[in-house]
C-alpha positions as CSV (number, residue, x, y, z in Angstrom):
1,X,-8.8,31.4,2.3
2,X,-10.3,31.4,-1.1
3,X,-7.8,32.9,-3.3
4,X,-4.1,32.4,-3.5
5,X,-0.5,33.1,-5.8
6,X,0.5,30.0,-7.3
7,X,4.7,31.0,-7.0
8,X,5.3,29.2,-10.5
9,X,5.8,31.0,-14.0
10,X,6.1,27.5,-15.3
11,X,2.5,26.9,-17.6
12,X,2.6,22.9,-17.1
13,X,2.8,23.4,-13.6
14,X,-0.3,26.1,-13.2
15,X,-2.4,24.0,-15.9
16,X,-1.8,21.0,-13.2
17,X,-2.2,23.0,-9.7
18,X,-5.3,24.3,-10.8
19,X,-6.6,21.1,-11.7
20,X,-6.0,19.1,-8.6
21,X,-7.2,22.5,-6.8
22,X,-10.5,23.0,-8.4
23,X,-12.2,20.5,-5.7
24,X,-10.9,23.2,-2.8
25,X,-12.8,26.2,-5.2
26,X,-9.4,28.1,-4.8
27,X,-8.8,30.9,-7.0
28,X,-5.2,30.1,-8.1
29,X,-3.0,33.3,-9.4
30,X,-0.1,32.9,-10.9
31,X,2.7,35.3,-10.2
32,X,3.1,36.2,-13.6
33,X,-0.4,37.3,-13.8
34,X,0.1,39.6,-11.2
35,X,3.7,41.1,-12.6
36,X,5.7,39.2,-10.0
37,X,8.9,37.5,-11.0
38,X,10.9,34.4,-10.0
39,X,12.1,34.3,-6.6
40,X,16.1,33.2,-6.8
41,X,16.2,29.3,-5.6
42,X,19.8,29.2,-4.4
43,X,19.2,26.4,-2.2
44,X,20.4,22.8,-1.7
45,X,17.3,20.9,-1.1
46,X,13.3,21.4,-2.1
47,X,12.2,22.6,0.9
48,X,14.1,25.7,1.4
49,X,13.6,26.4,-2.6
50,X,9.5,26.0,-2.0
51,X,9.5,28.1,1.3
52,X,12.1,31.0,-0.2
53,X,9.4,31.1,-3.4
54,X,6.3,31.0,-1.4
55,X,7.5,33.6,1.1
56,X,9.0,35.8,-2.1
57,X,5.5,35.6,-3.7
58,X,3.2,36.5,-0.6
59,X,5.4,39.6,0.1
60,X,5.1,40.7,-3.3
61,X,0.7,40.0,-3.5
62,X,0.0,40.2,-0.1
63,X,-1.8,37.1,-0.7
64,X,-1.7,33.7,0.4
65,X,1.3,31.5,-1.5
66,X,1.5,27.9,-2.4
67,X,4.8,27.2,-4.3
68,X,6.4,24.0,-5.4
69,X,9.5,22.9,-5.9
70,X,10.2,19.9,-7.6
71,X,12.9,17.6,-10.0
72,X,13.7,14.7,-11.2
73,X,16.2,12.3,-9.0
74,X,18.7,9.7,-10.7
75,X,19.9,6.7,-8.8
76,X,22.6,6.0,-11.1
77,X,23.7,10.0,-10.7
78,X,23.7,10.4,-6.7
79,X,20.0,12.0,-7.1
80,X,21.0,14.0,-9.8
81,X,19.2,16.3,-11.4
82,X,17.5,17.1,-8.4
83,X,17.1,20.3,-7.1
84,X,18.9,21.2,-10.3
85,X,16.3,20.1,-12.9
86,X,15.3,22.9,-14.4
87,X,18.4,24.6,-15.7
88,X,20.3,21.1,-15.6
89,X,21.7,22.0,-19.2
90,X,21.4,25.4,-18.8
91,X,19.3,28.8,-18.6
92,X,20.0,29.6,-22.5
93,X,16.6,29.3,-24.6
94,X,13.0,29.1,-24.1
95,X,11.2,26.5,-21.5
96,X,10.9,23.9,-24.7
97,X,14.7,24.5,-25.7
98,X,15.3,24.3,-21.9
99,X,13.7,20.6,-21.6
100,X,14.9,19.3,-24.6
101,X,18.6,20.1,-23.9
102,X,17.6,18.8,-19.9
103,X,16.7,15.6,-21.7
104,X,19.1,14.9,-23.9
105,X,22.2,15.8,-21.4
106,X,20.3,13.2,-18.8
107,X,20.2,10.7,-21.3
108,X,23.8,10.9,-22.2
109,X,24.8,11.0,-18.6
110,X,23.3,7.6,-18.4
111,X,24.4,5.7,-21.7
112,X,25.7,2.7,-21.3
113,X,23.9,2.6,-17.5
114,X,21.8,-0.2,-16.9
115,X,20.6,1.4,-13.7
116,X,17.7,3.8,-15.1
117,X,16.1,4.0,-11.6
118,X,14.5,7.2,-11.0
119,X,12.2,9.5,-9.0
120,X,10.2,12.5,-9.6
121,X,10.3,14.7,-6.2
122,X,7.5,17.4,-5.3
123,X,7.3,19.7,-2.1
124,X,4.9,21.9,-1.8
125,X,4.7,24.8,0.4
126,X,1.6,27.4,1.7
127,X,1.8,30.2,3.2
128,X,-0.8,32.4,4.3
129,X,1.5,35.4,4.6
130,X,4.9,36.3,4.3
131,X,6.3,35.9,8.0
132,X,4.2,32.6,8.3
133,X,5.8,31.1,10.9
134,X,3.6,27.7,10.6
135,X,3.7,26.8,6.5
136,X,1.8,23.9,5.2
137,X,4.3,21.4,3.5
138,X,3.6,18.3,1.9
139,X,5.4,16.3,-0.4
140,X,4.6,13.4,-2.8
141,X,7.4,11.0,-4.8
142,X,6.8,9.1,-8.3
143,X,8.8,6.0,-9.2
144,X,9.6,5.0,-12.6
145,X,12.6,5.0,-14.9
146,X,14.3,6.8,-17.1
147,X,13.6,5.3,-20.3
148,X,16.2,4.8,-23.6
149,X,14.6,7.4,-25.7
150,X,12.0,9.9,-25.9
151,X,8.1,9.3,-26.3
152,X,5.1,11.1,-26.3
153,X,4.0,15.0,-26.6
154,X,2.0,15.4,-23.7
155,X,3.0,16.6,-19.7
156,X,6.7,18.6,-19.8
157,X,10.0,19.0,-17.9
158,X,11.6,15.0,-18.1
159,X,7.9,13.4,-19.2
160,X,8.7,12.0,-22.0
161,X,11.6,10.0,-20.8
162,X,9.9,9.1,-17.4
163,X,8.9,5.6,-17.9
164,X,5.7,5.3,-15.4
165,X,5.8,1.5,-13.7
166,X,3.0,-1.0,-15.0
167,X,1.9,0.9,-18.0
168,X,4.4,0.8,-20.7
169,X,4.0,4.7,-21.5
170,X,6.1,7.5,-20.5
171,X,4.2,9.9,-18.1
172,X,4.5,12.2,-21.5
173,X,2.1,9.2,-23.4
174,X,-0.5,9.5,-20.2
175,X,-3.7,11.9,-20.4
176,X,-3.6,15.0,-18.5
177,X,-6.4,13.1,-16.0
178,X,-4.6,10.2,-15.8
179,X,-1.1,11.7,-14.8
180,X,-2.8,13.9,-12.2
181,X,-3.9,10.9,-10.6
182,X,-0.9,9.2,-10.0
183,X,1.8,12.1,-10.1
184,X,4.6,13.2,-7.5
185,X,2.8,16.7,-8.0
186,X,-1.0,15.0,-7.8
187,X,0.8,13.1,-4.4
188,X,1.5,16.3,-3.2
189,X,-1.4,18.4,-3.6
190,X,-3.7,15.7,-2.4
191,X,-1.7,15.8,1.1
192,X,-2.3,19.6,1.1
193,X,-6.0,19.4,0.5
194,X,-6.2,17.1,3.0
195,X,-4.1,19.4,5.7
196,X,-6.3,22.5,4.3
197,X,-9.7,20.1,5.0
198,X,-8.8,19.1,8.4
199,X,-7.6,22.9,9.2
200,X,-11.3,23.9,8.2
201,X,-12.6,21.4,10.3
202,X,-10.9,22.3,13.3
């Protein structure tokens, strides 16, 4: 396997997959490139969002799929937004609008809340066609909180509320190299290219 569909629309995340890919020499697609569009994630957990997308995108290409699904989970709110993240304020609006009405509703949800325990939650799922009946998964968590306000310009989705433990920064204030060393998604993907490695081994 050498070339895959990355099952994402989302630019942040394809800018990142590739990335943490480019050791494997994968040539990562994304859907959009290839005129698909968004598989429906009706599900109430991660896993069945990553497999429905990955299995919607390898039917469509014909190709090999990796998709991720992935949130941010709130102590204080029962693990919300969760599964929910990305249309946690609603689907009005452009990806930007999107996150900055996702980020302001999450911190009025918490004011007043001195519980700002959070997690960000990624699982990522490969399949090498559409009826694979054995998917690659792996999954990676981040801890942090959520901070008080907003900082930095960098990363997307909740980063600039996502206060990363011992550094004092939001994971929106970390370099692009940085983040995709320590990241839920970088957590992830590093489990994958190890699974992928030892398959090639085998």
């Amino acid at each position: 396997m050498n070339r895959l569909v990355l099952a994402s629309n989302n630019p942040g995340k394809l800018k990142e997959i590739r990335a943490l890919l480019a050791p494997l020499a994968l040539d990562v697609i994304a859907q959009s490139e290839l005129g698909i569009g968004e598989a429906d994630e009706p599900h109430h957990t991660f896993l069945e969002n990553a497999l429905a997308k990955a299995r919607h995108a390898s039917a469509a290409t014909g190709l090999p799929a990796l998709a991720d699904d992935s949130g941010i989970c709130v102590e204080a709110l029962d693990g919300e937004p969760g599964v929910h993240s990305a249309y946690y304020a609603g689907r009005e609006g452009d990806r930007a609008a999107r996150d900055a009405r996702n980020n302001s509703k999450l911190l009025a949800a918490l004011e007043g809340n001195a519980d700002r325990r959070a997690h960000y939650y990624c699982v990522l799922v490969l399949v090498r066609r559409a009826d694979d009946p054995e998917p690659v998964v792996a999954e990676g968590a981040w801890r942090g909180e959520i901070g008080r306000e907003a900082r930095g310009t960098g990363g997307f989705g909740y980063d600039p509320l996502f206060l990363v433990p011992g550094r004092g920064r939001t994971a929106a204030e970390l370099g692009a190299s940085e983040k995709n060393r320590i990241s839920h998604r970088a957590r992830a993907l590093a489990a994958l290219a190890a699974r992928l490695r030892d398959e090639d081994r085998a």
